[in-house]
N, C-alpha and C positions, 0 to 999 in steps of 0.2 A: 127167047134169049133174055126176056127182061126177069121171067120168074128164077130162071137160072142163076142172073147174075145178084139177084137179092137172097137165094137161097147163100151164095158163096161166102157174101157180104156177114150175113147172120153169123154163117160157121165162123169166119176169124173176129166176129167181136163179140160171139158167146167166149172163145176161146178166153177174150183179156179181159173177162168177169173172174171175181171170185166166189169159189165153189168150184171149182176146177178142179181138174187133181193136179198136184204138185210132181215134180219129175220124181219122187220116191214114190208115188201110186197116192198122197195122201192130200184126201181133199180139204183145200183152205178154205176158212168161211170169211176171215175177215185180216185185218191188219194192227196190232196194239202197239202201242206206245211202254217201252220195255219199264220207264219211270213211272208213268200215270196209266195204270191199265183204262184209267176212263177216255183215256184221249183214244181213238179206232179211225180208221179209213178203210177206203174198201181197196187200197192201191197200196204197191211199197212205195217207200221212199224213206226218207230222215223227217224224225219223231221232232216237235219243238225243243226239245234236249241235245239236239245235235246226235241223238243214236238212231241206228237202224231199225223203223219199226219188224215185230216180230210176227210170222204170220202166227194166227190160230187154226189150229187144222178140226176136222169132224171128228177126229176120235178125240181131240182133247179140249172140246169147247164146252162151254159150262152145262148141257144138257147131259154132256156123257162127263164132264171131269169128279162129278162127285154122287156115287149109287147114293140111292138114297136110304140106303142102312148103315149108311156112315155118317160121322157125328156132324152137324152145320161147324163152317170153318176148317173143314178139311181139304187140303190144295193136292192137286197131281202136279208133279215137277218133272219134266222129260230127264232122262241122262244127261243128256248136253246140258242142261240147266242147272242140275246139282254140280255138273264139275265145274263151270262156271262161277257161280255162288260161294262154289267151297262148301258142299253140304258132306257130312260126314255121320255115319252110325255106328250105333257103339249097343252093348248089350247090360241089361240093368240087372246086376248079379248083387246073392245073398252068400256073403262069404265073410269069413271073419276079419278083423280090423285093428292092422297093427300102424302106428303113425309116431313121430316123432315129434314132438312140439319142443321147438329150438326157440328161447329169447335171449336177452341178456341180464345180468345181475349183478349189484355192485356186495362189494365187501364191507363187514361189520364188524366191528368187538362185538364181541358176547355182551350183552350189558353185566349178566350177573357174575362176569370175571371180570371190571372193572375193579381196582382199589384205588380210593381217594387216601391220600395221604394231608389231613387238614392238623394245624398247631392246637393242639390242647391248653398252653399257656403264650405268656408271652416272653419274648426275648429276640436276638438280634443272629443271623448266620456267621458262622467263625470260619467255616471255612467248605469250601465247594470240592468234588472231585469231576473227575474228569469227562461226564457223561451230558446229554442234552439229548434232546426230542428224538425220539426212533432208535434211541441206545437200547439196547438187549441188554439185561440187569438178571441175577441169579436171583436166587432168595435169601435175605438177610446179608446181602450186599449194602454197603454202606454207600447212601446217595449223599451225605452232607454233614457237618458237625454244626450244631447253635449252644449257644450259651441262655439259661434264664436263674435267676436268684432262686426262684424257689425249689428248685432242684434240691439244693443242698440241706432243709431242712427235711427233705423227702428222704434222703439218702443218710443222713445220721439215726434218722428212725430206725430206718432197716438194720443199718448196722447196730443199732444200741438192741433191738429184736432178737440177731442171731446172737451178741452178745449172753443176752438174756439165756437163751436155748442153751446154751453151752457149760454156762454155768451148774445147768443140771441133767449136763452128758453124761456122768458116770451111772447117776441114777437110773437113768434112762438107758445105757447100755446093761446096766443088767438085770432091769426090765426086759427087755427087747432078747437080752441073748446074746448080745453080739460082741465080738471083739474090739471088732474096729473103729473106727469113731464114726458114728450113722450122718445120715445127711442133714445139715440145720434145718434145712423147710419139710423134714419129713418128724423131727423131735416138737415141735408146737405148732401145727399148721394155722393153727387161728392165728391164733401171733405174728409168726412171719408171712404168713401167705396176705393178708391184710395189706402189710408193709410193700409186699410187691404190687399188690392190684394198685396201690395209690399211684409207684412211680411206673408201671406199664398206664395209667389211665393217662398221668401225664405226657406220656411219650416217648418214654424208654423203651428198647425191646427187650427180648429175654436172653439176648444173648448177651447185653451188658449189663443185662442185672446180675446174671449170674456171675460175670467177669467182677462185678462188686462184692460181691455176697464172697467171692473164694479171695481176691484178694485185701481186702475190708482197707479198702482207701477210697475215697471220696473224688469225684471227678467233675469236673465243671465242661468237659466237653459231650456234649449227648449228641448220640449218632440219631441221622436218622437214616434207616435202612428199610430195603424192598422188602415187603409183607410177601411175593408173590414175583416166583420168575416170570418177566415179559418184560412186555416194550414201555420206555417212558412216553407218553401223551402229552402230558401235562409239565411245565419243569417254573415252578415261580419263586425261584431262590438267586441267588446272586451274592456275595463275599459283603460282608459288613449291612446286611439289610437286614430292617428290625422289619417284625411282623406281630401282628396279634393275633389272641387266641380267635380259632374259626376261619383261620385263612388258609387257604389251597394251597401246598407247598410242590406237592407232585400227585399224579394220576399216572399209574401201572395198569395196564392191560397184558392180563393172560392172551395171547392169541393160539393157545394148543386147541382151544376150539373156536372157531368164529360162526356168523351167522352171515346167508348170503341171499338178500332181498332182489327177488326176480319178479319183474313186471309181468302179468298175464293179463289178456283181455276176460270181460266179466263171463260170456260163455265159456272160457277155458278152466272156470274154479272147478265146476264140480269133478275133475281131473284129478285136482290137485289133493286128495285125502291124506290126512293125518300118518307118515309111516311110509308114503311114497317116494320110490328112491328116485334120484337123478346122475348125470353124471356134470360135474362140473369142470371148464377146462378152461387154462389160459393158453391161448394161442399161439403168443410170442416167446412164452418158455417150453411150451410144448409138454406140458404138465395137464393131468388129468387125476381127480378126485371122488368119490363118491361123498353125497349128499342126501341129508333126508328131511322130507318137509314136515316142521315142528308142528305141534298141538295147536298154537295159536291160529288164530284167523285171519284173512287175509285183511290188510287195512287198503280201503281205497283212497286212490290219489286224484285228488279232484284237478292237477296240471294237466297229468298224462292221461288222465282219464283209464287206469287199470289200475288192479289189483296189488298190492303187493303181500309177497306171500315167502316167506319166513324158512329159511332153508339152514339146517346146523352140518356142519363139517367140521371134520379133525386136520389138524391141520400140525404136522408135528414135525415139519421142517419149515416151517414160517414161510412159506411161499403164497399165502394168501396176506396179505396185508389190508387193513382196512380204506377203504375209497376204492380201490382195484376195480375193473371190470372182467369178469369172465364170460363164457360161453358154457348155458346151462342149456340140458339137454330132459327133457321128459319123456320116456315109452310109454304109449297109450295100446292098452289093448283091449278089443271089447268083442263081444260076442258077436256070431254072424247074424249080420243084418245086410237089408237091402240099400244099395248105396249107385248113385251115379255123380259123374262127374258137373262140379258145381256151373261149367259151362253149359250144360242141360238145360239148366232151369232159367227161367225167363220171368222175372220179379215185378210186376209191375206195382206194389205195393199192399194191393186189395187182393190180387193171388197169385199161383204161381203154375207157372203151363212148361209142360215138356211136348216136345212133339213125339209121337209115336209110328213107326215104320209099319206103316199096312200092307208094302208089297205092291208091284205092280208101280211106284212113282209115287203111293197115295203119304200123304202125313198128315195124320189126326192130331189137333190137338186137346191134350189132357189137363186137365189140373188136378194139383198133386199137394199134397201133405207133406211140410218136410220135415225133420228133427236136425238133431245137430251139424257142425258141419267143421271139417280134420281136412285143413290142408287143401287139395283140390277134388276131395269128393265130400256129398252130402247123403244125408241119410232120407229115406223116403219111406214117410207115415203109412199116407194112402194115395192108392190112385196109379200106382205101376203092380205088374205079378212079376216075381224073377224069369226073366229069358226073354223080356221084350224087350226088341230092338227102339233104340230112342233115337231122334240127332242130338248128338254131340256139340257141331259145328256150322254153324250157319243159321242158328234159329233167327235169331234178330231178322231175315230177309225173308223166312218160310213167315214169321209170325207178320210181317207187313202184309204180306201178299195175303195172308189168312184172313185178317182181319177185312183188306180191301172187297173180296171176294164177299163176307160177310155182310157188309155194308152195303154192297151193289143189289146180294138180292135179300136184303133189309128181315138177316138172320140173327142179329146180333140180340133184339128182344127175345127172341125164342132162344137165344143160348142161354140169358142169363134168365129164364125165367125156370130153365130145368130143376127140379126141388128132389127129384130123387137120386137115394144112392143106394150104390149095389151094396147088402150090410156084409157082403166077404169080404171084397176088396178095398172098399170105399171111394169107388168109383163114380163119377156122376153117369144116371144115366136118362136115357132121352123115355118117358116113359113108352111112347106112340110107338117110336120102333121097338121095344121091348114086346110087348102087347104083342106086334107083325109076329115077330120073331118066337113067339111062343116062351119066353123068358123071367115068367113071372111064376111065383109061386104063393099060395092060400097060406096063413098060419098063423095060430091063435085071433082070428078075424083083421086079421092084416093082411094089403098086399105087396108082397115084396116083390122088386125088380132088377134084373139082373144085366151087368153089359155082355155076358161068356154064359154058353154052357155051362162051362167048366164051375162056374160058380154057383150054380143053380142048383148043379149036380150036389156040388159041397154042400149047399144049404140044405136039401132034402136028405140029405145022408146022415146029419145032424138033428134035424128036426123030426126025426118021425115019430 
């Protein structure tokens, strides 16, 4: 009776040991702590975290979670565990790359359709018309009349000049041929054309010289008038204001063309080439333009810390005005390349790791090379092949647990001591399991080492 009842005894407290099998057939060895894998009991219950610790079962305890042809740092994560986490995989494809880089831009004058209107002499405004700052003006529109004394010995020149010419019209008409009386500035150009460069230097335009020249009367009113249809910018006149020579009377900007300076970050310049189009758009008129970005170089702005990069557009219903903001639009298109989404990649400053889907729960991690980077994917040097599965979503927690996992069984010097790379891929690879794996190949007294057949293959296929 008494071996009996200690036989019984054993059976139900082997039973509340763990290593048992679990009601799904699978045997628990232990009990972890879901936050600190280093915290274990041999019992469930609630983790110091207030969570339910997790059992570890024998198919997936650290003897069996990681073959040993697999890289240090690689974790198995049960189904239940990835959907939990949010682990999500994606595929790292080599396909071609169309992308939109959208910023914003404000509005320019052209500098070199700028015209300054500054006084040649001195004298005082007589009389104003009706225009001021953002008025739209024609060409050889009259912005103002002033008065100066020395106009008028300017203007008896000219006339005593044609005078002069005239005097020897007949002779000159039948030189020339002609019947009718020829034009005065075309019978002595030295002479009269002289007479005109003095009172155009002064500040007359051509259209009242010539209004003197045909009706040969002397005028003390001098216009001043738009060199160039556009906008007034500038307006420094005012009814009975004296001014001297050198002072800024008015500034006309052409706007048929303007320029439109859009911020880019410094990796987005080499984009940006000399002749590349864009489209440019205001929003709120619902207007849209073509753009193209000018010869010059981008100037950096040391506030915003970007680029600014120089865009010419037509603009032939003034719907761009200068200071405006628009909405500038770049097409980038680039050859097929390998590209994953920039939530892959896991930055710790000194390198950058993706995880790699091995199948079976397992996720390796890799470090990878990257090149540029458009929007939410990034471009990949080395260290992936097209068609492997990466996560996407969840690295941040596969990368703790990797690490922890690393740490416990004190793999971390032996990752960072790995110095070979695969020269196809440019993979790191572990040499020891290359070596196992038969994965190495002789050439020119080198050994090279490989993480795939497949690349091994490639190597000797080239190399023979």
């Amino acid at each position: 009776l008494l071996m009996a009842g200690s036989f019984l005894v054993g059976s139900w407290h082997s039973q509340r040991k763990p290593g048992n099998d679990a009601p799904g057939g699978r045997r628990i060895l232990y009990y972890v702590d879901p936050m600190n894998p280093g915290h274990t009991s041999d019992k469930p219950g609630l983790a110091p975290c207030g969570m339910k610790m997790e059992p570890v079962y024998a198919d997936n305890g650290p003897s069996a979670q990681v073959p040993s042809s697999m890289t240090p740092g690689t974790v198995r994560i049960s189904p239940e565990k990835q959907q939990l986490i949010g682990v999500r995989v994606g595929q790292a494809e080599k396909t071609p790359v169309n992308h939109l880089i959208r910023t914003i831009g404000r509005v320019a004058a052209h500098e070199t359709k700028i015209y300054r209107i500054n006084a040649s002499v001195d004298g005082w405004i007589k009389e104003t018309y009706p225009n001021s700052v953002g008025s739209l003006v024609e060409k050889d529109e009259v912005l103002a009349t002033f008065y100066s004394p020395q106009f008028l010995d300017a203007e008896q020149g000219y006339l005593y000049a044609l005078g002069t010419v005239e005097r020897l019209g007949p002779a000159r008409r039948l030189e020339l041929g002609r019947k009718e009386a020829p034009n005065p500035a075309s019978l002595d150009p030295y002479v009269v054309q002289r007479q005109i460069d003095v009172l155009r230097g002064m500040g007359m335009g051509d259209v009242q010289i010539e209004e003197v020249g045909r009706t040969r009367q002397l005028t003390q009113d001098i216009r001043i008038a738009s060199p160039v249809a556009g906008f007034i910018t500038v307006q420094n006149v005012s009814p009975a204001q004296r001014f001297s020579k050198g002072t800024e009377l008015y500034q006309i900007a052409d706007l048929s063309v303007v320029w439109i300076l859009a911020d880019i970050y410094e990796h987005e310049a080499q984009y940006f080439k000399p002749g590349v189009k864009a489209l440019v758009s205001l929003p709120h008129q619902k207007k849209t333009c073509q753009a193209t970005v000018s010869k010059v170089l981008p100037v950096f702005d040391a506030t915003t810390r970007t680029l600014k990069v120089r865009l010419e557009a037509n603009n032939p219903d003034y719907a761009l005005r200068p200071d405006m903001f628009a909405d500038v639009e770049f097409p980038i298109t680039l050859p097929p390349t390998l590209t994953v989404p920039v939530d892959a990649i896991l930055d710790s400053g000194l390198r950058k790791t993706v995880f790699v889907d091995q199948g079976n729960g397992f996720f390796e991690p890799r470090n990878v090379e990257t090149g540029w980077r458009l929007g939410d994917r990034i471009e990949i040097v080395k260290g992936l092949m097209p068609g492997e599965r990466i996560v996407t979503s969840g690295t941040f927690l596969l990368d703790s647990e990797s690490r922890m996992k690393m740490a416990a069984a004190g793999m971390a010097a032996r990752a960072e001591a790995r110095a070979a790379k695969d020269p196809i891929c440019g993979m790191d690879v572990d040499e020891s399991k290359a070596k196992a794996a038969g994965r190495i190949s002789e050439y020119g007294g080198k050994t090279y080492y490989f993480c795939a057949d497949v690349c091994k293959q490639r190597f000797d296929r080239d190399h023979k």
